[in-house]
N, C-alpha and C positions, 0 to 999 in steps of 0.2 A: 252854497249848498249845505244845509243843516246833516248831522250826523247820521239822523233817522234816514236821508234821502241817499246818499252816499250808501246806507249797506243796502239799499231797494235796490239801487242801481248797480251795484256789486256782485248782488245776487241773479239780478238779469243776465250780464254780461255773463258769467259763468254759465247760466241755464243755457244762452245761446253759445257758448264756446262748446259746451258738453253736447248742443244738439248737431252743431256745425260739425265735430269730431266724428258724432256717431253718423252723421251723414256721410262722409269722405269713407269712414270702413265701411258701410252698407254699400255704397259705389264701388269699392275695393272689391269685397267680394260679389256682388254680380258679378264684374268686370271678370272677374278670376273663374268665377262661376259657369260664364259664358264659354270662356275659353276652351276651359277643361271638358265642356261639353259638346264644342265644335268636332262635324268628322274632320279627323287629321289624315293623309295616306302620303306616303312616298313612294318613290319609283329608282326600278336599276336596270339599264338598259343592259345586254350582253349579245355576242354571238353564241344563234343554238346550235351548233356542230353534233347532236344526237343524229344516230345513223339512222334511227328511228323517225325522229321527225325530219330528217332531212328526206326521206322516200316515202313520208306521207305529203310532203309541200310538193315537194319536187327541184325545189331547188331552197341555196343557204337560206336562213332568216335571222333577222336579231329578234329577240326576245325579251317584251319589256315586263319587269315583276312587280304586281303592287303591293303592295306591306301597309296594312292598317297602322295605325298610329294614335289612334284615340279612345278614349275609354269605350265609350261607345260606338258599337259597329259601322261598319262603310257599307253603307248598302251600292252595290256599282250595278250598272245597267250596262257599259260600254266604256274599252280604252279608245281612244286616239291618237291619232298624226296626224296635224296642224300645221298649215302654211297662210302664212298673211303676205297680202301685198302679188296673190299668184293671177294674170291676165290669161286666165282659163276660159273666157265666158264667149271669145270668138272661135275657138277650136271645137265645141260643141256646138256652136252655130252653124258652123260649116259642116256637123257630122247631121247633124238633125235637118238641116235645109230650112230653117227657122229662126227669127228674131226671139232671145231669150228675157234679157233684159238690158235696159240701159243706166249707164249713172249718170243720177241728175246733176245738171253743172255745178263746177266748186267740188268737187267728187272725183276718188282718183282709185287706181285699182287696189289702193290698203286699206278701203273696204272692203273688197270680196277675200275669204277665209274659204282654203281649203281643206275636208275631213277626210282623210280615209280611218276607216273604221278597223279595227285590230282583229281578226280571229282569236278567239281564245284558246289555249290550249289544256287549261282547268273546267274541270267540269263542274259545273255553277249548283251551287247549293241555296239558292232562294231561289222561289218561283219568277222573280224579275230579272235574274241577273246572280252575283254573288255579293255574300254580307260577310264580310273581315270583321273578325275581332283582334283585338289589337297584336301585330307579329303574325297573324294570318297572311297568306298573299295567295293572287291570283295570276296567273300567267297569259300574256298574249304575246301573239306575232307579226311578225314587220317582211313577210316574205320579199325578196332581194329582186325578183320580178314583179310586184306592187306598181304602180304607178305614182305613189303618194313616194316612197323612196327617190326616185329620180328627180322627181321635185322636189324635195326637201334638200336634196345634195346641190342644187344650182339655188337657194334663195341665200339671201346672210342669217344666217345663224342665228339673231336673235329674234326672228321673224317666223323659226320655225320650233315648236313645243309638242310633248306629249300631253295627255290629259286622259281624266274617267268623267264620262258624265254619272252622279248618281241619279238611282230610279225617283226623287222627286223633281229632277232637272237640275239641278246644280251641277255648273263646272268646276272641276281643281285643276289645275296645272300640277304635272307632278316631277318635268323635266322642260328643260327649256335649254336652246342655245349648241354651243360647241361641241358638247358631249354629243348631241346626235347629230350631229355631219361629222363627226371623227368614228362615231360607229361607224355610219353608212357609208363614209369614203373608204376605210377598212374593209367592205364587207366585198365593193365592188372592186377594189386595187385588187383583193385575194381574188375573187371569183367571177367577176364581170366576163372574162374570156371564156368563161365555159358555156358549153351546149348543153345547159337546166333550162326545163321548161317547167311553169307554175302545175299543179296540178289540176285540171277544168273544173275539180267537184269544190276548189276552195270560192269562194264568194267575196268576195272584195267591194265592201259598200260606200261609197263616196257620197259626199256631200258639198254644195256650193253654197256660199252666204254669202248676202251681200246687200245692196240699196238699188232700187231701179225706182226712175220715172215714170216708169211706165206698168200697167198691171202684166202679169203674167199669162201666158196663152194656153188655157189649160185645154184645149184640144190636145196639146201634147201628153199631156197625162197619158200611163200605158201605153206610149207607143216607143217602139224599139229604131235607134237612128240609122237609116240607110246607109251611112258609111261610117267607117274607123276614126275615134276620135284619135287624133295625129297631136301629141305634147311637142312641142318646139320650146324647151330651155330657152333660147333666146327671146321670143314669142312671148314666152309665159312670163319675164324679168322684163320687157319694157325695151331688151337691150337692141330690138328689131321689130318695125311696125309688121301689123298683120297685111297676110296678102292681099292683093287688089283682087278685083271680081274677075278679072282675064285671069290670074293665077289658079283662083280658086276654080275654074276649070280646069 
């Protein structure tokens, strides 16, 4: 290789070492870029012992707080409580007198996800919901007679999480785990022996997700189930088949 070709080639090598470098910091900062732009939010769960909201519920609740955490605002639609792995889908059969759905073989109940939905206790500053700027927080409740509490106290723990959905549909987990069966066992050791009843004007909205074989029977749509949906802990974990059709009379 002649002299003249050695500095051609010298001088490439550097043009691409200088384009490779400026490529990896322009990946850098997206990267960082993105980040910093991601909504962030966290969560603190507590008992609300206010004597206030304890005789607007009607009985204890925990209270979960969300805290923005990102430059940019959280826009929140809805907190949650989340159980994975919960065999819910025969105890609504049996209240609605109806086939709901089924899982297709190879399919097992840690697909179906159950939601109860949080009452809020902050009064929501966007027209969808509430928008956190960052160290803003928003407060919901976990009333101690809820139905989604009893359940989360009989699943393992890492099966059962809080969350917000925001108003463009994204989920965040904002708590997950021990922390909330050590609330809720706390909540029910202190007060489970008391005569609190829920108050009838709270609304407690649930949700079931899950995989069926079969399509859905929207005749049921708007109609209200002629009996009491009955939760059996045992039932709902696997840890006892559901009743036979002699029982379920």
């Amino acid at each position: 290789m002649t002299d003249s070709e050695k500095i051609f080639w010298g001088a490439v090598a550097t043009v691409l070492s200088a384009v490779v470098v400026a490529g990896i910091v322009g990946l850098v900062k997206l990267i960082r870029g993105k980040s910093e732009d991601a909504v962030k939010v966290a969560g603190k769960l507590s008992q609300g012992m206010d004597l206030q909201l304890l005789q607007a519920v009607g009985c204890p609740s925990l209270v979960l707080q969300v805290v923005g955490r990102s430059k940019r605002p959280a826009k929140i639609g809805r907190a949650y409580l989340a159980v994975r792995g919960v065999n819910i889908i025969p105890a609504f059969e049996r209240a609605f007198g109806a086939s709901l759905a089924k899982l297709p073989p190879g399919r097992s109940t840690r697909d179906i996800v159950f939601r109860m939905f949080l009452p809020p206790i902050s009064k929501p500053n966007h027209p969808q919901g509430w928008s956190l700027e960052r160290d803003e927080t928003a407060a919901f409740i976990m009333p101690m007679l809820a139905p989604g509490l009893e359940i989360a106290a009989h699943c393992p723990s890492e099966d059962a999480w809080l969350g917000v959905s925001l108003i463009d549909g994204t989920d965040i987990e904002v708590i997950r785990g021990i922390e909330i069966k050590n609330q809720i066992e706390a909540i029910f050791e202190l007060y489970g022996d008391k005569p609190y009843r829920l108050n009838p004007d709270i609304v407690i909205d649930i949700q079931i997700s899950t995989i069926s074989s079969t399509p859905p029977d929207t005749s049921m749509i708007g109609k209200t189930n002629p009996k009491a949906v009955e939760l059996d802990p045992d039932e709902l974990f696997n840890r006892r088949p559901p009743p036979s059709d002699s029982e379920k009379e």
